[in-house]
PyMOL Python script that loads the backbone (N, CA, C, O; Angstrom):
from pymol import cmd

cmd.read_pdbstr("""\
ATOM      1  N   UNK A   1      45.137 -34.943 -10.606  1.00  0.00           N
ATOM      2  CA  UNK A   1      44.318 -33.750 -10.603  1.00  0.00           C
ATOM      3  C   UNK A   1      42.918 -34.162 -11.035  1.00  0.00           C
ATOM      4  O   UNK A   1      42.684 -35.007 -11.899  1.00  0.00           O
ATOM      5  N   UNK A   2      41.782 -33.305 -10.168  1.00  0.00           N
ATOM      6  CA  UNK A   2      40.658 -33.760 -10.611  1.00  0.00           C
ATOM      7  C   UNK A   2      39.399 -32.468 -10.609  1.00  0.00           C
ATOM      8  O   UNK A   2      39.297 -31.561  -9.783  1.00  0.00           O
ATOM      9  N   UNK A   3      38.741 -32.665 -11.507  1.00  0.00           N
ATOM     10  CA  UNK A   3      37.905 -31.356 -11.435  1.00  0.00           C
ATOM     11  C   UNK A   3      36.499 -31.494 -12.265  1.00  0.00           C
ATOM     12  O   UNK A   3      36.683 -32.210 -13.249  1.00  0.00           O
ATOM     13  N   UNK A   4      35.363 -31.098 -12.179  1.00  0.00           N
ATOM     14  CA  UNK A   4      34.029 -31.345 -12.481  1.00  0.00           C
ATOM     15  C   UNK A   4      33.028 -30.348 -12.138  1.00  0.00           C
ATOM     16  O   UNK A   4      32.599 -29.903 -11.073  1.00  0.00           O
ATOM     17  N   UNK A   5      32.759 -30.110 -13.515  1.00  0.00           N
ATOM     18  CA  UNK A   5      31.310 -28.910 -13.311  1.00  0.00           C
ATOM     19  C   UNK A   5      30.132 -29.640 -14.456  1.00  0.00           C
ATOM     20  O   UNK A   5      30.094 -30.165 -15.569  1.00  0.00           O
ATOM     21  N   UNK A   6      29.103 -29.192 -13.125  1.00  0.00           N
ATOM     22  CA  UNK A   6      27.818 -29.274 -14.597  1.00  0.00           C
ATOM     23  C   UNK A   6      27.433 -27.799 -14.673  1.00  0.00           C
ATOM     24  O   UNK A   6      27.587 -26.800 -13.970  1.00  0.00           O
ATOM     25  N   UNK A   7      26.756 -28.168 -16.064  1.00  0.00           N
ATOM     26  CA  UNK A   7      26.509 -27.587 -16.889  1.00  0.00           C
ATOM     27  C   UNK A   7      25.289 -27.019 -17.555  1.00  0.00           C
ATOM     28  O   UNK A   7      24.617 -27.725 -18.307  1.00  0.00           O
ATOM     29  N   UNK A   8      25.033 -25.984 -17.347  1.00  0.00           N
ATOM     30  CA  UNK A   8      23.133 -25.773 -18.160  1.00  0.00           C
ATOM     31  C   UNK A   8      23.719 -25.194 -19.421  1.00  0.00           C
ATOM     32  O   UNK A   8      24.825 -24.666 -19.312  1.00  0.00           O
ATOM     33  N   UNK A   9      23.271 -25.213 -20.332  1.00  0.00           N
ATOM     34  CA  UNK A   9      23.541 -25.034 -21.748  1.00  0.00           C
ATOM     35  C   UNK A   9      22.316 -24.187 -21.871  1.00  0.00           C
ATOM     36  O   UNK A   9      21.196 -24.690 -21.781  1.00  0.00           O
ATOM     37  N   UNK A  10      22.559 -22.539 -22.133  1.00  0.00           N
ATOM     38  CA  UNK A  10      21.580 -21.436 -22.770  1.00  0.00           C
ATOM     39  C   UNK A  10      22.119 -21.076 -23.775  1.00  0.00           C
ATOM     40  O   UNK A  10      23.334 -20.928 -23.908  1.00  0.00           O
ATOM     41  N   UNK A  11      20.988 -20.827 -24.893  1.00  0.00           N
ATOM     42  CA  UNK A  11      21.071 -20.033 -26.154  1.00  0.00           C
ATOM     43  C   UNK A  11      19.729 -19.213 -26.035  1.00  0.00           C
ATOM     44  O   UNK A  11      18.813 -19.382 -25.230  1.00  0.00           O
ATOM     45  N   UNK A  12      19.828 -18.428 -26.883  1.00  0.00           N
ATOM     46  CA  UNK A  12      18.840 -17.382 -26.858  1.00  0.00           C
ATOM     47  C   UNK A  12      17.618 -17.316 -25.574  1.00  0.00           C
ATOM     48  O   UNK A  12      16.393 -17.425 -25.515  1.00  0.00           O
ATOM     49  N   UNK A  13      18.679 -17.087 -24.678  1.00  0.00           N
ATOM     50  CA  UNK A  13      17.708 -17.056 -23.015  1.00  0.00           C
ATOM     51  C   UNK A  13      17.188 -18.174 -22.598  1.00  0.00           C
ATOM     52  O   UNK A  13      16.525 -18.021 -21.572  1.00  0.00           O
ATOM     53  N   UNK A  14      17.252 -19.694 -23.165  1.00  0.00           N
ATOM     54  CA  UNK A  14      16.529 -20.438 -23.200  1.00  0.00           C
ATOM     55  C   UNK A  14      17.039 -21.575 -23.004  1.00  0.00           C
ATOM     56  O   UNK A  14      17.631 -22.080 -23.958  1.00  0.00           O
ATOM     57  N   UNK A  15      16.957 -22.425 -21.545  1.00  0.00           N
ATOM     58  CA  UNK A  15      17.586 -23.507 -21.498  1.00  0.00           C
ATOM     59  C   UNK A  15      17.692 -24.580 -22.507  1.00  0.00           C
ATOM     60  O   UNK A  15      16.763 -25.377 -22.635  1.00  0.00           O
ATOM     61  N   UNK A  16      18.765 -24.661 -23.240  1.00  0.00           N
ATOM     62  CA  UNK A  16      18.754 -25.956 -23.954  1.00  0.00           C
ATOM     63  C   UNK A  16      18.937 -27.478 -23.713  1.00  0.00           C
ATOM     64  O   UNK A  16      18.549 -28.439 -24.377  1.00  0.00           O
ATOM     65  N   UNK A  17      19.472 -27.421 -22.845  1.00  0.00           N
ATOM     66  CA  UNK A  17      20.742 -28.946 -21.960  1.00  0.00           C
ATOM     67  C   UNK A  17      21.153 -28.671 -20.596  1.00  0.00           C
ATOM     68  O   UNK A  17      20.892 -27.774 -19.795  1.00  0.00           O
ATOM     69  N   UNK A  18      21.771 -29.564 -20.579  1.00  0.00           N
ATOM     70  CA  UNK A  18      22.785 -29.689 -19.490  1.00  0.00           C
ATOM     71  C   UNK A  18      23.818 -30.931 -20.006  1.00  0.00           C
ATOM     72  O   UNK A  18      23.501 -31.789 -20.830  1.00  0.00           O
ATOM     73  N   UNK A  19      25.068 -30.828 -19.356  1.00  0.00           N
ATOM     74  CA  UNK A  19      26.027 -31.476 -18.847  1.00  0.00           C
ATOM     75  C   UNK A  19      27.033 -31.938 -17.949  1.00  0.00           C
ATOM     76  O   UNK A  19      26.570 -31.768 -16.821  1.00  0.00           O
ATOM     77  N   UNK A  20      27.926 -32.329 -17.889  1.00  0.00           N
ATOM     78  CA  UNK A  20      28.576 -32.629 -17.115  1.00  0.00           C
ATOM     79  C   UNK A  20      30.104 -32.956 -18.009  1.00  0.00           C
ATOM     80  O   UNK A  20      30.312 -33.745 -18.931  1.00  0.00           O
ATOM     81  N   UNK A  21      31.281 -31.732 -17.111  1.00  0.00           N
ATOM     82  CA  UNK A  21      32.558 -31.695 -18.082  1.00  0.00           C
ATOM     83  C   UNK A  21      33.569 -32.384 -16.700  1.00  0.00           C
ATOM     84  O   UNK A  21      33.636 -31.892 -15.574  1.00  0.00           O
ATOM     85  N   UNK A  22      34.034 -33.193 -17.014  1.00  0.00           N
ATOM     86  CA  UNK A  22      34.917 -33.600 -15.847  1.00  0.00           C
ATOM     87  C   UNK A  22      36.471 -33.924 -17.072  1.00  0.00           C
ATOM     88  O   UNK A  22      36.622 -34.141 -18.274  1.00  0.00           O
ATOM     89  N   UNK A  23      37.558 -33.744 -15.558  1.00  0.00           N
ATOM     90  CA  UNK A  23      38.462 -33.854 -15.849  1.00  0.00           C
ATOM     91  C   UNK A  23      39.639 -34.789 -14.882  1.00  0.00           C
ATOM     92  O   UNK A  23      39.687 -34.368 -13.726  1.00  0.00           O
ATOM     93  N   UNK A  24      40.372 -35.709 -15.101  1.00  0.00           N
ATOM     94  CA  UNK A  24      40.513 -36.569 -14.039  1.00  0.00           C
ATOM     95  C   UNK A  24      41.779 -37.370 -14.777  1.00  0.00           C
ATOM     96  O   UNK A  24      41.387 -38.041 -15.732  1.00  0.00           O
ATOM     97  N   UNK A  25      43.325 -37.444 -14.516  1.00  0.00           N
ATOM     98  CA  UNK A  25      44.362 -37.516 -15.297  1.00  0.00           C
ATOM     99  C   UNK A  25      45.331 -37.726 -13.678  1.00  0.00           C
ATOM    100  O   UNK A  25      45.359 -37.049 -12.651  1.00  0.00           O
ATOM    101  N   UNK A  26      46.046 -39.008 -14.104  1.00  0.00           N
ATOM    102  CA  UNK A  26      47.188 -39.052 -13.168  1.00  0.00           C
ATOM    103  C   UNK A  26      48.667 -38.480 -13.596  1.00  0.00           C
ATOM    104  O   UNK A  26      49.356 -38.766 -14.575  1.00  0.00           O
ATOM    105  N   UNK A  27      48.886 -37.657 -12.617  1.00  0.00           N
ATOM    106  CA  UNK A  27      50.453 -37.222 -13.200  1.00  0.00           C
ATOM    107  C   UNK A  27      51.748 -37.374 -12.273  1.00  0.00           C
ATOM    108  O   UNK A  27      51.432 -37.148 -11.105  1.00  0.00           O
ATOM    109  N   UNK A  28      52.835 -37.623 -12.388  1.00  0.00           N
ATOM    110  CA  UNK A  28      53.499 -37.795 -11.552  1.00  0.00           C
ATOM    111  C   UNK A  28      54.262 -36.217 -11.503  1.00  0.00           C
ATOM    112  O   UNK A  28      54.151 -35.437 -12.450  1.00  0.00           O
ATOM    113  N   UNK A  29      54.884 -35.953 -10.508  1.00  0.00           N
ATOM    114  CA  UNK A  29      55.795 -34.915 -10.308  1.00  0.00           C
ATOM    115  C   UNK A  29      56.399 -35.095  -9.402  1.00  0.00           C
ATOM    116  O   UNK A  29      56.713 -36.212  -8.993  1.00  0.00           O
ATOM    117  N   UNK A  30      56.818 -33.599  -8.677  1.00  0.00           N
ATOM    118  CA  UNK A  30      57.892 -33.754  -7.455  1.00  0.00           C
ATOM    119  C   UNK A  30      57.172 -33.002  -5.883  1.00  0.00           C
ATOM    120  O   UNK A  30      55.986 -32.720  -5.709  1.00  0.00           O
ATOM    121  N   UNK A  31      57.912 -32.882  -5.245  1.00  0.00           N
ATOM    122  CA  UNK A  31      57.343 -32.515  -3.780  1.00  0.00           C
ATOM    123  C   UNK A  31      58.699 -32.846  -2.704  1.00  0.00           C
ATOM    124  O   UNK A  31      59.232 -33.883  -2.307  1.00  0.00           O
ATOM    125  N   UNK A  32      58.953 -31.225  -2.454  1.00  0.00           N
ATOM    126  CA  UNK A  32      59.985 -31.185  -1.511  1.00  0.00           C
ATOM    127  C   UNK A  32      59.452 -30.397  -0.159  1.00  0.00           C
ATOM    128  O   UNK A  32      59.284 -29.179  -0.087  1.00  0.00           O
ATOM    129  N   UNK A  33      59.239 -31.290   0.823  1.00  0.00           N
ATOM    130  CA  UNK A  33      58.981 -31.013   2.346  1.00  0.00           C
ATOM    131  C   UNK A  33      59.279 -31.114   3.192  1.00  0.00           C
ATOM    132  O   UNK A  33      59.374 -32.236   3.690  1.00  0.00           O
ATOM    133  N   UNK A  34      59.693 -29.685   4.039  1.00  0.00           N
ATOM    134  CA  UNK A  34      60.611 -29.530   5.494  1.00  0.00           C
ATOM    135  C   UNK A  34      59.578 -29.150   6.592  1.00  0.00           C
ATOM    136  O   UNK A  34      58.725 -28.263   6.550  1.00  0.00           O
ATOM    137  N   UNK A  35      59.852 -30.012   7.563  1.00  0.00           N
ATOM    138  CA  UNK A  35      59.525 -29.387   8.909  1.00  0.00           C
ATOM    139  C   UNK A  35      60.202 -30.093   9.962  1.00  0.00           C
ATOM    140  O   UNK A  35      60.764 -31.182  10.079  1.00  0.00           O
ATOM    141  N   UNK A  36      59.865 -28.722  10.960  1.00  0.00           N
ATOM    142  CA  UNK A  36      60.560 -29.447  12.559  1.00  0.00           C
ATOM    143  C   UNK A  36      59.884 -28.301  13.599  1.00  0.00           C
ATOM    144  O   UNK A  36      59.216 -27.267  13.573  1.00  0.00           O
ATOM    145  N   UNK A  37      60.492 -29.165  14.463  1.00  0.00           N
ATOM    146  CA  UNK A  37      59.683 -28.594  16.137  1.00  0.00           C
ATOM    147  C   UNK A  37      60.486 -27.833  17.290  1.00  0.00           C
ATOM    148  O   UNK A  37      61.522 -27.197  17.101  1.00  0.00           O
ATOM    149  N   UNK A  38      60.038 -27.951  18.138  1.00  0.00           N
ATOM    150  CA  UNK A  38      60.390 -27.351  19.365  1.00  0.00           C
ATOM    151  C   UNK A  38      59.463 -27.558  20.219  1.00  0.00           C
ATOM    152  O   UNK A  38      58.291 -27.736  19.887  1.00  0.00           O
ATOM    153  N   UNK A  39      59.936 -27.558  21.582  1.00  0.00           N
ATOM    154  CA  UNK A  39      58.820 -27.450  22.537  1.00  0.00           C
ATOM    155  C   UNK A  39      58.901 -25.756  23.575  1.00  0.00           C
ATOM    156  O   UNK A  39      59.981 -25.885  24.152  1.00  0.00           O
ATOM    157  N   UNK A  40      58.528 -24.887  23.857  1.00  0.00           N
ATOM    158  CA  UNK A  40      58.166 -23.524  24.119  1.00  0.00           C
ATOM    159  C   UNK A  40      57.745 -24.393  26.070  1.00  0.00           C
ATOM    160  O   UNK A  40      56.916 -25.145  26.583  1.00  0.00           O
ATOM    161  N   UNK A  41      58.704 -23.781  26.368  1.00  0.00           N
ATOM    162  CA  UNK A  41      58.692 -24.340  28.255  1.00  0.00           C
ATOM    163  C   UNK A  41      58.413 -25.987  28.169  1.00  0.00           C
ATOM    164  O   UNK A  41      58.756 -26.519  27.113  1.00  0.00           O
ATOM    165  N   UNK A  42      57.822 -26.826  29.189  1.00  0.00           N
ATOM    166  CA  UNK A  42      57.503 -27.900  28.773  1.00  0.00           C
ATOM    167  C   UNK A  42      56.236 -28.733  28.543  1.00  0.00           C
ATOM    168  O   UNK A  42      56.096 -29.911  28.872  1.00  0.00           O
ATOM    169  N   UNK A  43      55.521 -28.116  28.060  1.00  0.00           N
ATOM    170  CA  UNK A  43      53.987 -28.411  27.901  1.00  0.00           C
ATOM    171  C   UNK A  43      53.720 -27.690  26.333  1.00  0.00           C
ATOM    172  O   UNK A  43      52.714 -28.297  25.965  1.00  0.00           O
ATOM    173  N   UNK A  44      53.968 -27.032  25.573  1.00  0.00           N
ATOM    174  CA  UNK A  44      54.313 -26.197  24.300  1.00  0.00           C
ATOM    175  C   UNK A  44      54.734 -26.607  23.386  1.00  0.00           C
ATOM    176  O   UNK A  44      55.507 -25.769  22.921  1.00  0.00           O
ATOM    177  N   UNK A  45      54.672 -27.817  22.549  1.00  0.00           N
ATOM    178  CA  UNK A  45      54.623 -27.887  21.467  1.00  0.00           C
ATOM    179  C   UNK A  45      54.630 -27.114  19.740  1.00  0.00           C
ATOM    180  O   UNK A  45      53.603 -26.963  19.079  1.00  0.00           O
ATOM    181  N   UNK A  46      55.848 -26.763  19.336  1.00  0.00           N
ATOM    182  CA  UNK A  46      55.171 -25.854  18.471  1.00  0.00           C
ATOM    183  C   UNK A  46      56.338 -26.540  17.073  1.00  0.00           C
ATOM    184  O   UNK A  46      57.362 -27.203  17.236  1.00  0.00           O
ATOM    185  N   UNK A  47      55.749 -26.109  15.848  1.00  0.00           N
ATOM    186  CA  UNK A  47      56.354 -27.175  14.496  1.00  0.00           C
ATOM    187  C   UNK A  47      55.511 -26.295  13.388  1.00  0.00           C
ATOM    188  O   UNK A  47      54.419 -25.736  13.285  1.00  0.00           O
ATOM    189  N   UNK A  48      56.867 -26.558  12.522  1.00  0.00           N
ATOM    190  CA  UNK A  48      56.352 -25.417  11.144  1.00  0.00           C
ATOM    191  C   UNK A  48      57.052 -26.364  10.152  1.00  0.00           C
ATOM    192  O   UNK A  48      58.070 -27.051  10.231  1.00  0.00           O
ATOM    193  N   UNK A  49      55.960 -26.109   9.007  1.00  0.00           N
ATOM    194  CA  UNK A  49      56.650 -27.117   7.712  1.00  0.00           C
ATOM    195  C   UNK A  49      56.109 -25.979   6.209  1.00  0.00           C
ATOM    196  O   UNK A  49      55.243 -25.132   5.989  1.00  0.00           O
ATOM    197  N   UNK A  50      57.057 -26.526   5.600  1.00  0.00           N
ATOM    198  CA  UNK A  50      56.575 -26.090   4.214  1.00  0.00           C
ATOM    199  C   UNK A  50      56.740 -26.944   3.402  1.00  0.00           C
ATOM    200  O   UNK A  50      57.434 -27.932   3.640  1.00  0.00           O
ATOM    201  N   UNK A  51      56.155 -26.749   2.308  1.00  0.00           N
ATOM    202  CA  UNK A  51      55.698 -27.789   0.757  1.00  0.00           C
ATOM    203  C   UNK A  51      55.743 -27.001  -0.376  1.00  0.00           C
ATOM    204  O   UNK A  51      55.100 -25.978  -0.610  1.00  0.00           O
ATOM    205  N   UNK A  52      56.914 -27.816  -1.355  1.00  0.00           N
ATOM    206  CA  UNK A  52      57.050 -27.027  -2.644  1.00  0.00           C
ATOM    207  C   UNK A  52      56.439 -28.294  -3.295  1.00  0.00           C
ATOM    208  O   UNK A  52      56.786 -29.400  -2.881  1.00  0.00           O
ATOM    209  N   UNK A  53      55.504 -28.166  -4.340  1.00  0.00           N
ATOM    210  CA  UNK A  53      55.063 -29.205  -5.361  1.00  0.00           C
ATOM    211  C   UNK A  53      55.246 -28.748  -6.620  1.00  0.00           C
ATOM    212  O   UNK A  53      54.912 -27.581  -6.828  1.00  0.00           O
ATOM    213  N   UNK A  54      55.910 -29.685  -7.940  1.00  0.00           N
ATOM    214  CA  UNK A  54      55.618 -29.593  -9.206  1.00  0.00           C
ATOM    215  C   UNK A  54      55.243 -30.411  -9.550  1.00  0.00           C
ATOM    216  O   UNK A  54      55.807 -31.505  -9.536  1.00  0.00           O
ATOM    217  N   UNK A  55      53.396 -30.000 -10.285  1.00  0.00           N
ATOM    218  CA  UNK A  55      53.013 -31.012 -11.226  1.00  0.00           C
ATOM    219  C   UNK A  55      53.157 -30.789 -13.045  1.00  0.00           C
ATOM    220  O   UNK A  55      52.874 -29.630 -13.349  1.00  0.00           O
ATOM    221  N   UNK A  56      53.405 -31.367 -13.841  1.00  0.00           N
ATOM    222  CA  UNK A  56      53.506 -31.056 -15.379  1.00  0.00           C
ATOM    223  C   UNK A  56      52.061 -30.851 -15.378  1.00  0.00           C
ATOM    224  O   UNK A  56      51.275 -31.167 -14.485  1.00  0.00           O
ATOM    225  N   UNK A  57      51.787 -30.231 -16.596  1.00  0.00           N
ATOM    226  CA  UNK A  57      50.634 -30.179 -16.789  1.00  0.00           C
ATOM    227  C   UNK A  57      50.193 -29.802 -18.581  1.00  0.00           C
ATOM    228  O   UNK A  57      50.974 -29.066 -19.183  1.00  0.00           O
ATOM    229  N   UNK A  58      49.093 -30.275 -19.245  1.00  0.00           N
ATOM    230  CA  UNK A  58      49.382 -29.690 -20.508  1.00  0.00           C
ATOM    231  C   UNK A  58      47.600 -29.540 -20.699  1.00  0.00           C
ATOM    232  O   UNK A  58      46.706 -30.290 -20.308  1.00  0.00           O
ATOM    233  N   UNK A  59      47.553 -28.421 -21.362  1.00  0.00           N
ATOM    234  CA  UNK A  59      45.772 -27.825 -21.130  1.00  0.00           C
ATOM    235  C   UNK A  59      45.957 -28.154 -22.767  1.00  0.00           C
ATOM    236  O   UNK A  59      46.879 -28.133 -23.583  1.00  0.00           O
ATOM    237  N   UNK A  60      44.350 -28.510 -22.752  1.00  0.00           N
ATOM    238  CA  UNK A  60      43.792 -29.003 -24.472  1.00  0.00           C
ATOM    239  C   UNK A  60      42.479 -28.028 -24.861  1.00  0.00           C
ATOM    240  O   UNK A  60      42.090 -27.929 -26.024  1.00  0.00           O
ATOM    241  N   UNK A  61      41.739 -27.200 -23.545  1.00  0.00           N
ATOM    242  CA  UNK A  61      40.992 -26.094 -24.032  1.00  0.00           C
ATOM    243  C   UNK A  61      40.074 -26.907 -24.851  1.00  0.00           C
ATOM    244  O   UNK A  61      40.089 -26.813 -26.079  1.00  0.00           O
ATOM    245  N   UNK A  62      39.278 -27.696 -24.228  1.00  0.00           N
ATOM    246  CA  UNK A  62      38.390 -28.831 -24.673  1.00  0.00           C
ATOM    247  C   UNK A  62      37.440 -28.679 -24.114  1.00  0.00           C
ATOM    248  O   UNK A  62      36.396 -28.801 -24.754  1.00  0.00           O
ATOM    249  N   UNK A  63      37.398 -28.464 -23.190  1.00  0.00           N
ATOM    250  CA  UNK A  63      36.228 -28.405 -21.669  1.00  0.00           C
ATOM    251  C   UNK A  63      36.254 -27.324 -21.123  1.00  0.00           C
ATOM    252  O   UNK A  63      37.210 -26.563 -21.269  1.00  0.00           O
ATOM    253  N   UNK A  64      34.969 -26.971 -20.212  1.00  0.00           N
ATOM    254  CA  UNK A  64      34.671 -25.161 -19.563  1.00  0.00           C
ATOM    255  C   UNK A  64      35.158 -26.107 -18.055  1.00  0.00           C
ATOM    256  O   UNK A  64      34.316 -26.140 -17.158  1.00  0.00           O
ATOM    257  N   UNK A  65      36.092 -26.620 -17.896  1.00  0.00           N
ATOM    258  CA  UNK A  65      36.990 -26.380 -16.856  1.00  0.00           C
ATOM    259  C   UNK A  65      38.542 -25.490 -16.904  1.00  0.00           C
ATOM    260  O   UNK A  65      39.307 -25.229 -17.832  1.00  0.00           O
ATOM    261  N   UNK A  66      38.571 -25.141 -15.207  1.00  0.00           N
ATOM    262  CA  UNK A  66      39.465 -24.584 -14.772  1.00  0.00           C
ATOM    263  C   UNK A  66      40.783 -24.882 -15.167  1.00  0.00           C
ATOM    264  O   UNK A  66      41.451 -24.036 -15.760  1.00  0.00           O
ATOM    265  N   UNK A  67      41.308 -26.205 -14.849  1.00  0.00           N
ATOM    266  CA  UNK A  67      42.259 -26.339 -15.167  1.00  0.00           C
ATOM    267  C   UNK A  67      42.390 -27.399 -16.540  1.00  0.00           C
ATOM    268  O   UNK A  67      42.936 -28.499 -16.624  1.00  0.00           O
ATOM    269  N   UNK A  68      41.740 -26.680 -17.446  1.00  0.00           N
ATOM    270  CA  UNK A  68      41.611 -27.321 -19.019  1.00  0.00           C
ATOM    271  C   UNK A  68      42.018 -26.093 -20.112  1.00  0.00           C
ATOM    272  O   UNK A  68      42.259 -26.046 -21.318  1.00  0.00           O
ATOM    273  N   UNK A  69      41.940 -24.886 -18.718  1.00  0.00           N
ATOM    274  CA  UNK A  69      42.142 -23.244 -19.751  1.00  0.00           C
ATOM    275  C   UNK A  69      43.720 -22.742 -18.708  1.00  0.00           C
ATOM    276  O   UNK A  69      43.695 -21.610 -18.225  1.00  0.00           O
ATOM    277  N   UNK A  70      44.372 -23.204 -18.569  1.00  0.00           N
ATOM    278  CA  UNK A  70      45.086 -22.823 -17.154  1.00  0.00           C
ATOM    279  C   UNK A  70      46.432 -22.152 -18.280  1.00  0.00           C
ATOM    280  O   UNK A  70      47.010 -21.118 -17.943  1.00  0.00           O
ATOM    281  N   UNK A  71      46.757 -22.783 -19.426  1.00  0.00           N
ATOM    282  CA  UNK A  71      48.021 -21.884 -20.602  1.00  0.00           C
ATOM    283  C   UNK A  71      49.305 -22.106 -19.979  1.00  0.00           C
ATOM    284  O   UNK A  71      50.295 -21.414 -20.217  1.00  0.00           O
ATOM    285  N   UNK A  72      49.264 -23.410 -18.906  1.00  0.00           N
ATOM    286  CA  UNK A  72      50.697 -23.678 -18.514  1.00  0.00           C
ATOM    287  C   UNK A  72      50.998 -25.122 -18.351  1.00  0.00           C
ATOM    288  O   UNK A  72      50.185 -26.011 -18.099  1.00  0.00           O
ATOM    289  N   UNK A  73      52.378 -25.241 -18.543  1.00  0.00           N
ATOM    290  CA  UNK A  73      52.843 -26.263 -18.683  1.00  0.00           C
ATOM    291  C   UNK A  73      53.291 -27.176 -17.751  1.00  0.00           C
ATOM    292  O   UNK A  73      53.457 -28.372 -17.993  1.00  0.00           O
ATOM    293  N   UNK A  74      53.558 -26.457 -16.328  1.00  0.00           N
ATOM    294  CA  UNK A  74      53.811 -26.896 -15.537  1.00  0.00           C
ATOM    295  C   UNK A  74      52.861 -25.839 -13.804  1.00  0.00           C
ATOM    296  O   UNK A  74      52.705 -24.629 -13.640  1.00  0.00           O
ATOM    297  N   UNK A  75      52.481 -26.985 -12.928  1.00  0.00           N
ATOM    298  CA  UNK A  75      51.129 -26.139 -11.910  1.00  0.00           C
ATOM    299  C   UNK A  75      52.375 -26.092 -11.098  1.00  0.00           C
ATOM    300  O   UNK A  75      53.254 -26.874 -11.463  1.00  0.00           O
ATOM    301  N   UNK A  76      52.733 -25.036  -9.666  1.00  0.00           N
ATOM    302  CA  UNK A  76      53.498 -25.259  -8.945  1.00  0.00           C
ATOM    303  C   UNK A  76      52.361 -24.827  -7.553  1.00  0.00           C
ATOM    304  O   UNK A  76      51.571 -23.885  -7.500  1.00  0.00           O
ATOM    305  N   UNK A  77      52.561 -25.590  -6.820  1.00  0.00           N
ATOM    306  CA  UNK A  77      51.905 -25.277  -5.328  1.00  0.00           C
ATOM    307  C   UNK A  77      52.882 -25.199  -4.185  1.00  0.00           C
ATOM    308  O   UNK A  77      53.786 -26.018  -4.020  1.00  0.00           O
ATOM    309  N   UNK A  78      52.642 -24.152  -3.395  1.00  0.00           N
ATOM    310  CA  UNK A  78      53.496 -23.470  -1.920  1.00  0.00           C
ATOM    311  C   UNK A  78      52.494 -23.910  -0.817  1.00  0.00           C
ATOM    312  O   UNK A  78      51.439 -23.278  -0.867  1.00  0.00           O
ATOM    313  N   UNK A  79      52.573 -24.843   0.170  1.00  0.00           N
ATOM    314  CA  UNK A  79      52.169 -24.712   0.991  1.00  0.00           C
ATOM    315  C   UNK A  79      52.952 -24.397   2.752  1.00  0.00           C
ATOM    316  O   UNK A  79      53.636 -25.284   3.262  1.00  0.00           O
ATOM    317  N   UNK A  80      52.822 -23.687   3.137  1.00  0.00           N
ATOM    318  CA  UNK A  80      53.116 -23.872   4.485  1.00  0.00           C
ATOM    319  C   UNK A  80      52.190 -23.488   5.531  1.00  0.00           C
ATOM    320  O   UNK A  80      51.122 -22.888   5.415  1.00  0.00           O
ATOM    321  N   UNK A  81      53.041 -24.138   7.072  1.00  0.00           N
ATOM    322  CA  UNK A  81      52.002 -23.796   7.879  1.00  0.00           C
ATOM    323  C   UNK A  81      52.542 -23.993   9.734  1.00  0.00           C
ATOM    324  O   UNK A  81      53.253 -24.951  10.038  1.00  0.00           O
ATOM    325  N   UNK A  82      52.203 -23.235  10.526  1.00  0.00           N
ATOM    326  CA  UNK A  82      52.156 -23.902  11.917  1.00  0.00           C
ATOM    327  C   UNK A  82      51.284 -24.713  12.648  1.00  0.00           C
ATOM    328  O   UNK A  82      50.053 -24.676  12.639  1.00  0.00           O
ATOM    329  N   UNK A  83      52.086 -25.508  13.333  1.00  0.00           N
ATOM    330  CA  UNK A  83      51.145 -26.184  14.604  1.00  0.00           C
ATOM    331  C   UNK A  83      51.521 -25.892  15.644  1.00  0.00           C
ATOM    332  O   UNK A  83      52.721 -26.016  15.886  1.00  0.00           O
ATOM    333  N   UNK A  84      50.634 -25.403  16.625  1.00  0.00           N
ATOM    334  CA  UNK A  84      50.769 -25.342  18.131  1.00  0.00           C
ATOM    335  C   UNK A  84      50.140 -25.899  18.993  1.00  0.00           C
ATOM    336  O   UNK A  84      48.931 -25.685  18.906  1.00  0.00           O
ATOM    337  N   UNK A  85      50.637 -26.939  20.318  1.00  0.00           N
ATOM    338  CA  UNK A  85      49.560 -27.349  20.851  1.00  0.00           C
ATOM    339  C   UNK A  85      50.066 -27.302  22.386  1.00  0.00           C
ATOM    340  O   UNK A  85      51.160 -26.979  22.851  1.00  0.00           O
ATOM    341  N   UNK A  86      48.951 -27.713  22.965  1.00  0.00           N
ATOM    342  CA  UNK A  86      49.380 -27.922  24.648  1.00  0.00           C
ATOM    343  C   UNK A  86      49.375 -29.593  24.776  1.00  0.00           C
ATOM    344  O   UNK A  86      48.653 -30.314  24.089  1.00  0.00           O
ATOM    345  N   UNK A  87      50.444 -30.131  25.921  1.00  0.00           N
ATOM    346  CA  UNK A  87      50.608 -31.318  26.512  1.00  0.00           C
ATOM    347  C   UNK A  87      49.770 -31.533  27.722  1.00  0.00           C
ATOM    348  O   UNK A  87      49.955 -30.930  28.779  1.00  0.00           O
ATOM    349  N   UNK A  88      48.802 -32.456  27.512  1.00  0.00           N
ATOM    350  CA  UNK A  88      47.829 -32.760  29.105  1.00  0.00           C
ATOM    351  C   UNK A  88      48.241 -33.596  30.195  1.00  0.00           C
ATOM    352  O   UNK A  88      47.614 -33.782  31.238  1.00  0.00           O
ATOM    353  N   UNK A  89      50.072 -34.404  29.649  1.00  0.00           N
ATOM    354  CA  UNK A  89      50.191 -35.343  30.288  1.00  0.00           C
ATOM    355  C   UNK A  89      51.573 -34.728  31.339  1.00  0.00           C
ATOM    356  O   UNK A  89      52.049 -35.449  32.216  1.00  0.00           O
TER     357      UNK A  89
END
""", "prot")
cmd.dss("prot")
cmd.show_as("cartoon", "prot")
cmd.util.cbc("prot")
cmd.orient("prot")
């Protein structure tokens, strides 16, 4: 996971600073992914998959990043999706 903001630093209306808060940590987890196809007449191509991911995760609320304030222990991501295409050959 990786993530990075700068930063202008105001106090009393008045630029004080700037910075730069980055965050950048290897984690291992899991990832379970299905897909499959078909062809629709014979030129039709068509295929659908989905993606379950778990990454651990542990926030320290150290940094004005996103996932530094996130209050969980573990991130889970859903992805799915279709493809459709035509055959030219």
């Amino acid at each position: 996971m990786q993530e990075s903001a700068d930063i202008t630093i105001i106090e009393n209306k008045v630029e004080t600073g700037k910075r730069v808060d980055e965050l950048s940590e290897w984690k291992f987890g899991g990832e379970l992914k299905v897909q499959g196809g078909m062809f629709l007449g014979d030129a039709f191509p068509l295929g659908l998959h989905a993606r379950f991911s778990v990454i651990p995760w542990d926030t320290r609320e150290e940094k004005s990043l996103t996932l530094d304030h996130l209050g969980k222990d573990v991130i889970y991501v859903l992805d799915f999706g279709i493809t459709v295409g035509y055959l030219f050959f």
